[in-house]
C-alpha positions in Angstrom: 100.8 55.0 189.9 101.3 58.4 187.7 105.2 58.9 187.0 106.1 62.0 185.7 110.6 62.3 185.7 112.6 65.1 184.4 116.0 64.5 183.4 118.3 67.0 181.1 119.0 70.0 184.0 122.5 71.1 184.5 124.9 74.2 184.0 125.6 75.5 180.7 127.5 79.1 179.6 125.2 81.7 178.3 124.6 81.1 174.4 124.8 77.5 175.4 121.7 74.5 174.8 120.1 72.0 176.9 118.0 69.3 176.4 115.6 68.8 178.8 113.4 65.4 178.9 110.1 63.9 180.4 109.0 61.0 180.9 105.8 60.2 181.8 103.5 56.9 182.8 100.4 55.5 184.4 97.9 58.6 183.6 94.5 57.8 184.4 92.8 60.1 181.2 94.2 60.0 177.8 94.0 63.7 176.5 96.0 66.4 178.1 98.3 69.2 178.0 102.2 68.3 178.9 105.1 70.9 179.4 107.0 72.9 181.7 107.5 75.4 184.4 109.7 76.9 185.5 111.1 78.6 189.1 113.6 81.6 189.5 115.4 82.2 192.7 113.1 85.0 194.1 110.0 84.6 191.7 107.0 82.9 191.2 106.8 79.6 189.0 105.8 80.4 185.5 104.5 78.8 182.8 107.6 78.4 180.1 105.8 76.2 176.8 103.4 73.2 176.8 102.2 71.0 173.8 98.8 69.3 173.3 98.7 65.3 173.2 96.0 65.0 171.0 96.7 67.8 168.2 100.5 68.8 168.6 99.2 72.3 169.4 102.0 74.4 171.3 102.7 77.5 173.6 105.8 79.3 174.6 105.8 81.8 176.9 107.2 85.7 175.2 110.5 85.6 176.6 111.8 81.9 175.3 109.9 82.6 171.7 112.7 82.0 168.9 114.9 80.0 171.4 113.2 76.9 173.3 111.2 74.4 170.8 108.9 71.5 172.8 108.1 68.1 171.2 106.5 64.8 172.3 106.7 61.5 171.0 103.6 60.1 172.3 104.9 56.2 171.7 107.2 56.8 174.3 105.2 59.1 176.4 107.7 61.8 176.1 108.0 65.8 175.9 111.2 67.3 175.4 112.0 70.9 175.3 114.8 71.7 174.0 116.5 75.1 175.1 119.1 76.9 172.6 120.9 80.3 173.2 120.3 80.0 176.7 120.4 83.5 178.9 121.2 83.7 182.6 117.7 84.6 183.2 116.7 81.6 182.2 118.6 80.0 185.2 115.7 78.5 187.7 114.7 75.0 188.8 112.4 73.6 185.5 109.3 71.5 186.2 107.6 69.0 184.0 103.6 69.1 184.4 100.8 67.1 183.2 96.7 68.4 183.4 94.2 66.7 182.4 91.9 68.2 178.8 88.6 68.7 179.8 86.4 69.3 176.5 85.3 73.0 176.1 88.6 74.1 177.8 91.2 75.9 176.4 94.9 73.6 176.7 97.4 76.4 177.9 95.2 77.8 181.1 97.5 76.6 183.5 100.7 77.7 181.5 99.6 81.1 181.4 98.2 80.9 185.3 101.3 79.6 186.9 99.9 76.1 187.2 98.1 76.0 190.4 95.5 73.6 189.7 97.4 70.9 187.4 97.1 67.3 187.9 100.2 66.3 187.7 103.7 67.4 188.6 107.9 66.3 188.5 109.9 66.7 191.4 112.2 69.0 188.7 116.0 69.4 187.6 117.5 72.7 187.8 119.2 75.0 185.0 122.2 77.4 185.8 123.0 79.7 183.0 126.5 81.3 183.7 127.7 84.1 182.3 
């Protein structure tokens, strides 16, 4: 059975940092991309950064550049992204997802698409930025 749990979420003043973790277990392949999502009240779920297993190759999306740094330790089979100088916008409900690497792909399709055809998702833990 694939596990994939988020833990880290919670509310934080604006300029403030989180820590957000995953966990993950039981994947059936053993390259892929890992990394997170996120949901706004009102919007669409975007992708917010990602790293490759294999390589360490990462990708943030513009607006959290300079402020939101992802690792992994692959031992443990976990990602963490963690989230400095936090901004109200960046309040939403944040998503941990897992796809599959398919050889001749590129790794951060479905962060830049929205993630509509990973493999693998959390059930998420939310962020509220206050003012």
């Amino acid at each position: 059975e694939v596990r994939v749990v988020e833990s880290g979420g919670g509310l934080v003043q604006a300029g403030g940092s989180l820590r957000l973790s995953c966990e993950v277990s039981g994947l059936p392949f053993d390259d892929y991309t890992i990394g997170w999502f996120r949901r706004a009240p009102g919007k669409e779920r975007v992708g917010v950064s990602c790293i490759h297993y294999s390589d360490g190759s990462t990708w943030y999306r513009d607006s959290v550049k300079g402020r939101f740094t992802i690792s992994s330790d692959n031992a443990k089979n976990t990602v963490v992204l963690q989230m400095d100088s936090l901004k109200t916008e960046d309040t939403a409900v944040y998503y941990c997802g897992v796809n599959r690497f398919i050889v001749g792909s590129y790794y951060f399709t479905e962060w830049k698409a929205g993630g509509y055809g990973l493999d693998y998702w959390g059930k998420g833990t939310e962020v509220t930025v206050s003012s």
